[in-house]
MARBA-3410 file (N, C-alpha, C, O; in Angstrom, 1 decimal):
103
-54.8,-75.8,185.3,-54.1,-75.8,184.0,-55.1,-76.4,183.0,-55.9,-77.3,183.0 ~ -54.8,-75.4,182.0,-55.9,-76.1,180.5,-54.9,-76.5,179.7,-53.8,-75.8,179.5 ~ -55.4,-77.8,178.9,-55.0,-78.1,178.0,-56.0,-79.0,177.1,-56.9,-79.8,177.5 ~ -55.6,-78.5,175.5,-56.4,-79.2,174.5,-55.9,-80.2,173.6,-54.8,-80.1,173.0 ~ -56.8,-81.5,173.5,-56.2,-83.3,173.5,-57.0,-83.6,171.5,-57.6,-82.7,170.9
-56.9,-84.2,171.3,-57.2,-84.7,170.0,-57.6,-85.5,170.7,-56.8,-86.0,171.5 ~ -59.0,-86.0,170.7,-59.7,-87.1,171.4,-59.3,-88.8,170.9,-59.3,-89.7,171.7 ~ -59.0,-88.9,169.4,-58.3,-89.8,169.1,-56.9,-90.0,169.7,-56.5,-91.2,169.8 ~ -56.3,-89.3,170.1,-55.2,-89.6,170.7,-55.0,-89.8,171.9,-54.0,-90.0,172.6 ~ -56.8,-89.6,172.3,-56.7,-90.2,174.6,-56.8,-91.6,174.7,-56.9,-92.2,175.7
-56.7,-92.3,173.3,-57.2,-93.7,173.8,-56.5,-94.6,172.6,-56.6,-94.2,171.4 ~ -55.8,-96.1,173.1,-55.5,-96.6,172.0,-56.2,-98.1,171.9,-56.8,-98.5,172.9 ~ -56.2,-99.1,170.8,-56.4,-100.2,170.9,-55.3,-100.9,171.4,-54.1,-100.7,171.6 ~ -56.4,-102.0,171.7,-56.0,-103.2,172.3,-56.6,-104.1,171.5,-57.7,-104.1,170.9 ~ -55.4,-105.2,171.3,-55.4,-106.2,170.1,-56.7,-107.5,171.0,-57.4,-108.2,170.2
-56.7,-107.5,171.9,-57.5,-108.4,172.7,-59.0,-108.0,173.6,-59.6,-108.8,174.3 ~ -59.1,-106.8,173.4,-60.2,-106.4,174.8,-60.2,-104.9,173.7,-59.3,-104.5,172.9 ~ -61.8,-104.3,173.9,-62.6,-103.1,174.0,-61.4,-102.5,175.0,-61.0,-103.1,176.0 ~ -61.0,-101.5,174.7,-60.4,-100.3,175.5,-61.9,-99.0,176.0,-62.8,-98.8,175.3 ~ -61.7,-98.6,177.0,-62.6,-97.5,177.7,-62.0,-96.6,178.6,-61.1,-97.1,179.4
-62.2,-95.5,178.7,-61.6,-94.6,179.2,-62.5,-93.6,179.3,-63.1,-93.0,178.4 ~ -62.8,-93.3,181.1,-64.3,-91.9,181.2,-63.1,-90.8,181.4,-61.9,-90.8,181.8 ~ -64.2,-89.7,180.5,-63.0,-88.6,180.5,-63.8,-87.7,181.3,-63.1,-86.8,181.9 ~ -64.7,-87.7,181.4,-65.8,-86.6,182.8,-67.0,-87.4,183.5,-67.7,-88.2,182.9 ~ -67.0,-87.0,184.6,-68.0,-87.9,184.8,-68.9,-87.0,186.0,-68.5,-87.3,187.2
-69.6,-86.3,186.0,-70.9,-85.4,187.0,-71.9,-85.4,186.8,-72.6,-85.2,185.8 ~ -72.4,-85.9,188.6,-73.9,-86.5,188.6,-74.2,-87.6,188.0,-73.9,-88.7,188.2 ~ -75.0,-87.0,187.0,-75.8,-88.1,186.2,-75.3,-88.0,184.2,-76.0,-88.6,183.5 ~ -74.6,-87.6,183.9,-73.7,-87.3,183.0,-72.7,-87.9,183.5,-72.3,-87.9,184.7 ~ -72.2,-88.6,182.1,-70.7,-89.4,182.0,-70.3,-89.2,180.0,-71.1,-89.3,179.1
-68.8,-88.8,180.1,-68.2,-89.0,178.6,-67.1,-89.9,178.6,-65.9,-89.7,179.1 ~ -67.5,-90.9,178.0,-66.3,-91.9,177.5,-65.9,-92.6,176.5,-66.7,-93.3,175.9 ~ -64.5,-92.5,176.3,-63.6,-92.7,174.8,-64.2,-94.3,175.2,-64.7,-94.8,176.2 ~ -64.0,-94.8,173.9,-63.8,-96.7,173.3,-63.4,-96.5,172.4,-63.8,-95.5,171.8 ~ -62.1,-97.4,171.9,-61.2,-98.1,171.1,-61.9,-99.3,170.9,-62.3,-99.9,171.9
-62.2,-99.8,169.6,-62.9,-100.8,169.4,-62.2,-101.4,167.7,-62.2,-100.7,166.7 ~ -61.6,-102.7,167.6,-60.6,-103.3,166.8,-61.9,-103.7,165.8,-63.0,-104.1,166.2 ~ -61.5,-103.5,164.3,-62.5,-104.3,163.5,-63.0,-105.8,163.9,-62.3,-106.8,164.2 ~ -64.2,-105.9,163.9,-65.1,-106.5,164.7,-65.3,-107.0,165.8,-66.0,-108.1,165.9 ~ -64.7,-106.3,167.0,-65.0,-106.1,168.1,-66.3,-105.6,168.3,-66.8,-104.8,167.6
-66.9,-106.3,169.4,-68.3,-106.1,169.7,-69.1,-105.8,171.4,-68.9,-106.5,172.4 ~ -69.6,-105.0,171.3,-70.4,-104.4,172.6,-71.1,-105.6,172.9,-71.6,-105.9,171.8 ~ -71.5,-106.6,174.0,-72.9,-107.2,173.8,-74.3,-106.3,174.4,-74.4,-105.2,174.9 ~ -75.1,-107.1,174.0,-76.2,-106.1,174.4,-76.4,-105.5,176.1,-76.2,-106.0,177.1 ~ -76.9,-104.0,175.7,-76.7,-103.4,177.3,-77.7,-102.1,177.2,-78.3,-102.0,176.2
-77.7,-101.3,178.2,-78.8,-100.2,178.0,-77.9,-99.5,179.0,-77.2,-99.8,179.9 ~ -78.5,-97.9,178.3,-77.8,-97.1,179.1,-78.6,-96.5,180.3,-79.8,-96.6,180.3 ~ -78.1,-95.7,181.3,-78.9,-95.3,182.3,-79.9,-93.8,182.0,-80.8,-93.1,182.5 ~ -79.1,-93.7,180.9,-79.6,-91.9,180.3,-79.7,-92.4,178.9,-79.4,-93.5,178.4 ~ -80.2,-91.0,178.3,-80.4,-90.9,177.1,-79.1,-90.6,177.1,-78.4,-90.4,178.1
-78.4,-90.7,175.3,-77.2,-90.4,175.3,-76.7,-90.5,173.8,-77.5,-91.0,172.9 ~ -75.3,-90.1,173.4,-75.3,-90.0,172.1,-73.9,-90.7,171.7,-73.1,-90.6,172.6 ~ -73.5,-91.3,170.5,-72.1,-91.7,170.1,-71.4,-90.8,168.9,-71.9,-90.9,167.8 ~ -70.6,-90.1,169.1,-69.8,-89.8,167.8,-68.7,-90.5,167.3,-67.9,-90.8,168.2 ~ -68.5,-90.8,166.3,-67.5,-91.8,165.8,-66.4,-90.6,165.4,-66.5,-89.8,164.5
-65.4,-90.7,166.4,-64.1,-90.1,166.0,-63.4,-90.6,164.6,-62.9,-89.8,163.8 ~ -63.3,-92.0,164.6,-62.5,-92.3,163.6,-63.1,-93.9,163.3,-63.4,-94.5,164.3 ~ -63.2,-94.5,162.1,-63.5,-95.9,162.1,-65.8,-95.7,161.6,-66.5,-94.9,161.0 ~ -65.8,-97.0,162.2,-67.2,-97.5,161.8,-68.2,-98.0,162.6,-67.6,-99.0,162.9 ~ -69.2,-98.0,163.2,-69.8,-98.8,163.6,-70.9,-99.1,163.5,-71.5,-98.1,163.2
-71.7,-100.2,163.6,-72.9,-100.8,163.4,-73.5,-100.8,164.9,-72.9,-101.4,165.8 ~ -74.8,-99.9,165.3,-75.2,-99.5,166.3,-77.1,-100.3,166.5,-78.1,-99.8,166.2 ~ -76.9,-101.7,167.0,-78.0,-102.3,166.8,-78.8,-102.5,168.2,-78.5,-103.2,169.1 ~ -80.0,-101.6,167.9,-81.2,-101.3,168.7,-82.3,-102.5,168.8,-83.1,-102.7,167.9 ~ -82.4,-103.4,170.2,-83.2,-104.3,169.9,-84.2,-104.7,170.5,-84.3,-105.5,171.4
-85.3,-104.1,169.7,-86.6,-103.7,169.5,-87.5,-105.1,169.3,-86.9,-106.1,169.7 ~ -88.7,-105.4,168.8,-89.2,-106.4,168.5,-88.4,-106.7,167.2,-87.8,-107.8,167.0 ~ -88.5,-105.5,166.2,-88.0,-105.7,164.7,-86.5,-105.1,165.6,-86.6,-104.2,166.4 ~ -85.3,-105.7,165.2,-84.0,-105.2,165.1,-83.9,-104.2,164.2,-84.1,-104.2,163.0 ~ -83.5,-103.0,165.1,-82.8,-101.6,163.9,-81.8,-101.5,164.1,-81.2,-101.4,165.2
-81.2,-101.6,162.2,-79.4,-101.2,162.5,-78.8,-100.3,161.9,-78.3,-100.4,160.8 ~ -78.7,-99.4,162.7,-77.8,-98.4,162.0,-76.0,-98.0,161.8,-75.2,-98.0,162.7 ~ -75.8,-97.9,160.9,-74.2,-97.8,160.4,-74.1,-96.2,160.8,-75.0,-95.4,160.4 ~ -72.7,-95.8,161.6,-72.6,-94.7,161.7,-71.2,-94.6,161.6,-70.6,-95.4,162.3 ~ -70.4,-93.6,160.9,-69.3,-92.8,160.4,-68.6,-92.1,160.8,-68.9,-91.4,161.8
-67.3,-92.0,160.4,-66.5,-91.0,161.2,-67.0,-89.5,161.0,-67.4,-89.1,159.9 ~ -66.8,-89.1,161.8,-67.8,-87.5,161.9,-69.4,-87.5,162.0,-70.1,-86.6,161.9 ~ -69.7,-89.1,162.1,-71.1,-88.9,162.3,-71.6,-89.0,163.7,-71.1,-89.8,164.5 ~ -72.6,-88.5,164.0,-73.3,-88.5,166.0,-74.4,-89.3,165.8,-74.9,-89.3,164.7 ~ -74.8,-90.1,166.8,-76.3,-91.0,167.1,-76.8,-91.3,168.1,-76.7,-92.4,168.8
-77.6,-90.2,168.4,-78.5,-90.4,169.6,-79.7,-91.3,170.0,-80.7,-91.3,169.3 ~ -79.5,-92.0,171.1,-80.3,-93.2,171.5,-81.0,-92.9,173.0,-80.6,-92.0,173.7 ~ -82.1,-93.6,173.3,-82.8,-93.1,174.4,-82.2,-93.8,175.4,-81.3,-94.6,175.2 ~ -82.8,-93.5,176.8,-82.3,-94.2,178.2,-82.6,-96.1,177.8,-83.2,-96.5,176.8 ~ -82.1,-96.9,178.8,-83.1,-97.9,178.8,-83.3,-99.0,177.3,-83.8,-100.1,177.4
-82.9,-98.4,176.1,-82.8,-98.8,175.1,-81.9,-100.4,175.0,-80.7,-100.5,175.0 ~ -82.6,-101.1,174.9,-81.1,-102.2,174.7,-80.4,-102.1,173.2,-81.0,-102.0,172.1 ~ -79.3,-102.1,173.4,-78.4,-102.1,172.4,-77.0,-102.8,171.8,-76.3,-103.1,172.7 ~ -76.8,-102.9,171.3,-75.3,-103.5,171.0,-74.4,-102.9,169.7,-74.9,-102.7,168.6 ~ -73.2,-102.8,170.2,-72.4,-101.8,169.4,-71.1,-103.0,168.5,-70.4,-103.9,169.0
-71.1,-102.6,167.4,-69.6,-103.6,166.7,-69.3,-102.6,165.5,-69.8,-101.8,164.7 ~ -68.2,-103.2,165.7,-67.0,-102.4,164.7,-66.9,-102.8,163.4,-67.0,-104.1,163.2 ~ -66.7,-101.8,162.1,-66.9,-102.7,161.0,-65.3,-101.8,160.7,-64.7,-102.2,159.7 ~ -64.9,-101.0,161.3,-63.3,-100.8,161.0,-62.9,-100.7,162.3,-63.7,-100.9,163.2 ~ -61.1,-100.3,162.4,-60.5,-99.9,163.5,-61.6,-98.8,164.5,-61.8,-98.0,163.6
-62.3,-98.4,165.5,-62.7,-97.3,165.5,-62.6,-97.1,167.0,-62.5,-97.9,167.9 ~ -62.6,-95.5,167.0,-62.6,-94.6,168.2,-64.2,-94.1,168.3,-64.9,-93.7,167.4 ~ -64.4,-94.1,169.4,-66.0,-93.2,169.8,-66.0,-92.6,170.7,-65.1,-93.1,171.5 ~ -66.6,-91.7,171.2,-66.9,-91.1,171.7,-68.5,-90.8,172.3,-69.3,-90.2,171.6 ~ -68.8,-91.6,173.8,-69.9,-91.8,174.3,-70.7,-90.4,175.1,-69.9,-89.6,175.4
-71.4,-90.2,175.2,-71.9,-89.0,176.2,-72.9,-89.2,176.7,-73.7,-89.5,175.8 ~ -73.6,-89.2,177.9,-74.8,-89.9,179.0,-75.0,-88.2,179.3,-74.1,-87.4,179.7 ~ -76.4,-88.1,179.0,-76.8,-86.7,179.2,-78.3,-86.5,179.6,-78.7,-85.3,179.8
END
């Protein structure tokens, strides 16, 4: 059976806790929703793959940390791809939904 989801609508907030939800997951590829409450925060972490975030809905501040800290703000409708191994940390500057992909 096929059916087609509004990816904002697979996942909701939680007034207390990061919400996560893997919606595929093969081999060495993984995609998964986060619900993240304005200023809710990732602490720092690295992923196992290269991989990319699209912001469904909301804001986030996507900080890469490097010798010098890079921080990038990314948008609803906007994608940002980051390498394997990267340490990072993710926070919310509105309500936001994302959408992760390990590729």
């Amino acid at each position: 059976m096929h059916n087609t989801y509004e990816l904002k609508e697979l996942i909701e907030f939680y007034d207390d806790s990061i919400n996560s939800k893997i919606l595929a997951e093969n081999n060495d590829s993984k995609a998964m929703l986060f619900a993240l409450k304005k200023e809710q925060f990732m602490p720092e972490h690295t992923s196992p793959r290269d991989a990319f975030i699209y912001v469904i809905e909301g804001e986030i501040e996507f900080e890469i940390n490097r010798d010098d800290k890079e921080k990038y703000e990314v948008k609803k409708g906007e994608i940002f791809f980051f390498k394997a191994n990267e340490k990072h940390t993710v926070r919310a500057k509105k309500d936001t939904k994302i959408l992760v992909v390990r590729i």
